[in-house]
C-alpha positions in Angstrom: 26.2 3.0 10.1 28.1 -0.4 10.0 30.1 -1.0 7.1 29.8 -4.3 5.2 32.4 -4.5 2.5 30.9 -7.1 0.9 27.7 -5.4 0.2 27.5 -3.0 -2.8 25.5 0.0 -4.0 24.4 -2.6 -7.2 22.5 -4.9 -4.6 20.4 -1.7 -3.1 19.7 -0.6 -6.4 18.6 -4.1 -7.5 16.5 -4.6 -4.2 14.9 -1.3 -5.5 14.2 -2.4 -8.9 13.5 -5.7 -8.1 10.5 -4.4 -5.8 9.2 -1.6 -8.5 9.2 -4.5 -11.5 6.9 -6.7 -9.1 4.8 -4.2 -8.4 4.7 -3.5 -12.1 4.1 -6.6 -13.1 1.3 -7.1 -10.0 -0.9 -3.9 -11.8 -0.2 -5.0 -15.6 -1.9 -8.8 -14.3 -4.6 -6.4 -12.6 -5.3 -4.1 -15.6 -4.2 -6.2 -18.5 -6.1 -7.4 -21.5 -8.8 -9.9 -21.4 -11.1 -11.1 -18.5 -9.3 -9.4 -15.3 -12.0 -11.7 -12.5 -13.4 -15.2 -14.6 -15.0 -16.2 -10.6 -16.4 -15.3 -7.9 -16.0 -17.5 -4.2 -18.5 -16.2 -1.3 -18.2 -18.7 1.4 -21.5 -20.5 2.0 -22.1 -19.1 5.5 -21.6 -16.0 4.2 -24.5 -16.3 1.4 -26.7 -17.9 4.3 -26.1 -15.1 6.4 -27.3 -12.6 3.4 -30.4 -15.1 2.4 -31.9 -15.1 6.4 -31.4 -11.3 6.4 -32.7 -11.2 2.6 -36.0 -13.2 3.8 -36.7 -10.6 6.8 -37.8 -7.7 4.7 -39.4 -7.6 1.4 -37.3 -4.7 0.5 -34.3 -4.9 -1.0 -30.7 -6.2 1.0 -27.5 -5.1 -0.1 -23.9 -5.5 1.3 -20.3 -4.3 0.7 -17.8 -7.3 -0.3 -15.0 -7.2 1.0 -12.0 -9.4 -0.2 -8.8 -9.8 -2.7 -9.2 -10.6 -6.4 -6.0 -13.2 -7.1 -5.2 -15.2 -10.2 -8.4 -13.9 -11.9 -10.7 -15.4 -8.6 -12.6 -13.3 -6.0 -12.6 -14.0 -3.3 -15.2 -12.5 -0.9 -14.7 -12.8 3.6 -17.3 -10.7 4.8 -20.3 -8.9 3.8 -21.2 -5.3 5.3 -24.6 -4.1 5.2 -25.5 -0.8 3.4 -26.3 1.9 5.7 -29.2 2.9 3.6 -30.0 6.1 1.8 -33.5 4.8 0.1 -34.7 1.7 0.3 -37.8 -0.4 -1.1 -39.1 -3.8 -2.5 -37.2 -2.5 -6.0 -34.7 -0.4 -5.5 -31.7 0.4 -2.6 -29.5 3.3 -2.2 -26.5 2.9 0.3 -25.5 5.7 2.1 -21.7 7.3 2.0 -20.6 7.0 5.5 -20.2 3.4 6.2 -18.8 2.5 3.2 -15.7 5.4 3.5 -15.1 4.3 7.2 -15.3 0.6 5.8 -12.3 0.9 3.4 -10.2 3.1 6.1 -10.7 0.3 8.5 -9.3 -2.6 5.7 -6.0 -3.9 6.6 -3.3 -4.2 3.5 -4.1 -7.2 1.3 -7.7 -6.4 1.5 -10.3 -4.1 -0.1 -13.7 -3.5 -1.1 -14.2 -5.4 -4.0 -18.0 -4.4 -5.1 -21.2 -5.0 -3.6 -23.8 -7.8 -2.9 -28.0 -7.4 -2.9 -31.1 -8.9 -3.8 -33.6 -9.2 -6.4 -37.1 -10.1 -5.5 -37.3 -12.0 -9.3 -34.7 -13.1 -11.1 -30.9 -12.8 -9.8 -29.8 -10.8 -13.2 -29.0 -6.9 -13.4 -31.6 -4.2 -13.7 -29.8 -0.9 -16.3 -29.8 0.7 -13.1 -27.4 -2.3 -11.3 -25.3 -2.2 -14.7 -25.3 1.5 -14.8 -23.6 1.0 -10.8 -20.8 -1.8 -12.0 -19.6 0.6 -14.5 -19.8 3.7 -12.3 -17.5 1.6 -10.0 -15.0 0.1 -12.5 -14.9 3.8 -14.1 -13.1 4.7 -10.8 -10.5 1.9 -11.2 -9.2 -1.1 -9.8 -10.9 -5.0 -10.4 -14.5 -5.2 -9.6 -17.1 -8.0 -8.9 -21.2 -7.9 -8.0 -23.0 -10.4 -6.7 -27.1 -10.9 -7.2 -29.0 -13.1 -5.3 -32.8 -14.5 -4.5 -34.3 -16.1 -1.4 -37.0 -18.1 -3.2 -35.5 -20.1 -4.3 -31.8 -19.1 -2.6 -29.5 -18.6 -5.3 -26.6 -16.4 -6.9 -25.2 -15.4 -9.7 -21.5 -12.9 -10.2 -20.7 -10.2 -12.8 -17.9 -8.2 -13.4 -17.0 -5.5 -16.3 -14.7 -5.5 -18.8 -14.2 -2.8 -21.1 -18.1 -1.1 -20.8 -19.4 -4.3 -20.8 -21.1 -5.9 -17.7 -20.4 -10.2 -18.3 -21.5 -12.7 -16.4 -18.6 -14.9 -14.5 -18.9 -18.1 -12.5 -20.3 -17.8 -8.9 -19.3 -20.7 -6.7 -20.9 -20.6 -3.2 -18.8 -22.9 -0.7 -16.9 -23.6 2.2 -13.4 -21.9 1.7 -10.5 -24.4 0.9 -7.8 -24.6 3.2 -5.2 -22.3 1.4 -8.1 -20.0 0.5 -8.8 -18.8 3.7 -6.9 -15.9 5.7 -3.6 -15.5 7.5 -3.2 -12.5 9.5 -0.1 -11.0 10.6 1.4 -7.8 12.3 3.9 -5.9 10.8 6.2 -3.0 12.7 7.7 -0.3 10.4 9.7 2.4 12.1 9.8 5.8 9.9 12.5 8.3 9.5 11.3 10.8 7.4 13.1 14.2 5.9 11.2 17.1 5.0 12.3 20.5 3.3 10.0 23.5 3.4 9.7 27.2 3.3 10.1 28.9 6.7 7.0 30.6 6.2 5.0 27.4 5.8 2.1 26.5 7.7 1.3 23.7 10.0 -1.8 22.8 7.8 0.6 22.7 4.3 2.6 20.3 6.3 0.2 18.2 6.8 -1.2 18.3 3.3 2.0 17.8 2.3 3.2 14.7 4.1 -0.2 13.3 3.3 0.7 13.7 -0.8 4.0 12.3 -0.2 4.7 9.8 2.6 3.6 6.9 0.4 6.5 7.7 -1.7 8.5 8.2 0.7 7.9 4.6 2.1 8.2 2.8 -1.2 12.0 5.1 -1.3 12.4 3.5 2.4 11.4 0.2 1.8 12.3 -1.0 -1.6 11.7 -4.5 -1.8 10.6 -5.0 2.0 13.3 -6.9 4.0 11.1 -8.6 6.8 12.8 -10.0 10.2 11.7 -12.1 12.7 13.8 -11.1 16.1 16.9 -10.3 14.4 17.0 -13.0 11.5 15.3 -11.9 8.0 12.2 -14.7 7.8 12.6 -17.5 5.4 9.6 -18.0 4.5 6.0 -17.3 4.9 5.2 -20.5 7.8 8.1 -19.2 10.0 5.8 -15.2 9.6 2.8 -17.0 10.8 4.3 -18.8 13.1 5.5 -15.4 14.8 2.7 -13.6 14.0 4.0 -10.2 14.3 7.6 -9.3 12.5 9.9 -6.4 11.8 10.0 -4.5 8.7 13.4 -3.1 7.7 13.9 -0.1 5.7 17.3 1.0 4.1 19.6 3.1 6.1 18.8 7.0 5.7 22.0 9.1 4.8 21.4 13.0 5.5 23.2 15.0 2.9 23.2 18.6 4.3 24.2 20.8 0.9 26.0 23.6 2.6 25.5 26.2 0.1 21.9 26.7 1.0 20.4 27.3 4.4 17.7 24.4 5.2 18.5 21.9 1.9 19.2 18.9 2.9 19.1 15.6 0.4 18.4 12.0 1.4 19.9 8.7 0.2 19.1 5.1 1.2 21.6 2.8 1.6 21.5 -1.2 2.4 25.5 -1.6 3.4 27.6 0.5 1.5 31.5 1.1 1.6 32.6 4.5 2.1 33.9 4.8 -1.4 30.7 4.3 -2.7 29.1 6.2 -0.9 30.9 9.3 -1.9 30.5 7.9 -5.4 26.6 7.5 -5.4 26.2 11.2 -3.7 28.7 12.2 -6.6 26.5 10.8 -9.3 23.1 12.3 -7.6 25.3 15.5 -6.8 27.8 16.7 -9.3 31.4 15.6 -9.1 31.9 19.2 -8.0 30.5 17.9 -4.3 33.0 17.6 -1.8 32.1 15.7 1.9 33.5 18.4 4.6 32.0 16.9 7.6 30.3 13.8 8.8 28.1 12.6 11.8 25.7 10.2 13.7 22.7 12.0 15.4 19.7 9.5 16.4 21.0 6.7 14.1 21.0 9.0 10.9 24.2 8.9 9.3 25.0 12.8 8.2 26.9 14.4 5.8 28.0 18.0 5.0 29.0 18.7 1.7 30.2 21.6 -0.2 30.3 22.8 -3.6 33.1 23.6 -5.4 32.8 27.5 -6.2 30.0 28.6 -3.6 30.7 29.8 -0.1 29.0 27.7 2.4 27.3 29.2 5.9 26.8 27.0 9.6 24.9 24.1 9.0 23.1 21.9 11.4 26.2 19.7 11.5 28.1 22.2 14.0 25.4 21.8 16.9 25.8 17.5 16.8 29.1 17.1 18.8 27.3 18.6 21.8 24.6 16.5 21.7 27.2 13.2 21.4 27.2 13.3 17.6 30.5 11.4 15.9 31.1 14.5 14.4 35.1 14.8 12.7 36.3 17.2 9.9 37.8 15.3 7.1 41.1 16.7 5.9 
């Protein structure tokens, strides 16, 4: 690991926090008091799309939405027909397999934001459509539904707040310039830690990487440092421009506690001094930890530490130099 002695352990805690109070602040503007979604934007060859298919059957249409909800506005980019469960002139029933493969196929930034289908009468809900918008903001998140007629073609857009279903403004037209997408390509590389019994299974691995390896990545990531070759981008036009980009995560530090067979701890690190390191593993450790060793294996920094008053065994730090590991004892 390079050592920049202008960099400090305060800047990697404040790119941490700095990340966490944004994404704070992003849910409390999601969940917060008042109207969460005040409009709804489907795109007007969208709507035309869902009027000619509306206009083929005298049953019932409906459609997932899929899109982003931003400063109170939905905004909806396609629309995914039900795979239907029941379906006639009055009622519709999507099925359950198309709409779990749909939201495993979204990319990040969108998501499923409600559903879209029409009335043969009068665009307004039925008790049974208001009994479904409350089913689905019951399980969370910022909601919108869309009702429409073919004769004559038009729409109107409800949300919920509270365990209310309210009307909000429906505006059917061509997307604006800055409205419309942007899609990029982002590489992460991973280097993940794990600690378990010996006698654990390949299937409670699994289960538990699949709890835990979003935490892990926000620990990795912090606020995401994104680079374009090897310069961090300046700005979103230079992303686009590029169209696929590097993501950055902190610098894992192994800390192998040699008093225990197997524990090892993890710390990530921007561009720390040596000094504080040792001081950061001393604050998350004890001041009773001493650093006996230290190595590089595959680009992990590692340290073996010992603590003061428990016999320590081999570790995995013995096994390195062989391999072409850095590894020195420190006096």
């Amino acid at each position: 690991m390079e050592i920049n002695k202008n960099c400090h352990l305060l800047k990697h805690l404040n790119n941490h926090a700095a990340g966490l109070l944004g994404a704070l602040r992003l849910v409390a503007q999601a969940g917060g008091e008042g109207p969460s979604i005040d409009k709804v934007v489907l795109p007007e060859p969208l709507f035309n799309m869902a009027v000619e298919r509306g206009r083929e059957t005298t049953a019932e249409v409906g459609f997932f939405t899929i899109g982003l909800v931003r400063k109170r506005t939905a905004f909806i980019y396609d629309l995914v027909e039900f795979d239907y469960d029941e379906k006639s002139p009055v009622l519709i029933r999507s099925g359950v397999e198309r709409k779990l493969r749909l939201v495993g196929a979204l990319p990040l930034g969108l998501r499923l934001i409600g559903n879209m289908h029409k009335h043969p009468g009068t665009p307004s809900p039925s008790l049974i459509d208001e009994e479904m918008f409350l089913k689905y903001a019951r399980g969370g998140g910022l909601h919108a539904f869309i009702i429409y007629t073919v004769e004559p073609a038009e729409a109107r857009a409800f949300t919920v707040e509270g365990e209310h279903v309210v009307e909000v403004n429906c505006e059917i037209r061509e997307l604006r310039e800055e409205e419309k997408l942007f899609s990029i390509r982002l590489k992460l590389p991973l280097d993940i830690r794990v600690c378990f019994p010996r006698n654990t299974s390949l299937f409670e691995l699994k289960l538990l990487l699949a709890n835990a390896l979003c935490l892990e990545l926000r620990r990795q990531v912090g606020l995401p440092r994104i680079y374009v070759g090897e310069r961090e981008a300046s700005d979103m036009a230079e992303l686009v421009e590029a169209s696929l980009a590097d993501v950055r995560p902190y610098s894992p530090v192994d800390v192998e506690a040699s008093w225990s067979s197997g524990l090892f701890y993890r710390f990530y690190v921007d561009e720390l001094e040596e000094g504080e390191l040792r001081e950061s593993i001393k604050k998350a450790l004890g001041d009773d930890v001493n650093i006996l060793e230290e190595a590089f294996h595959e680009g992990v920094k590692l340290l073996r530490v010992q603590r003061r008053g428990i016999a320590g065994g081999e570790g995995v730090l013995e096994g390195l130099a062989d391999e072409g590991g850095d590894k020195r004892t420190r006096p």
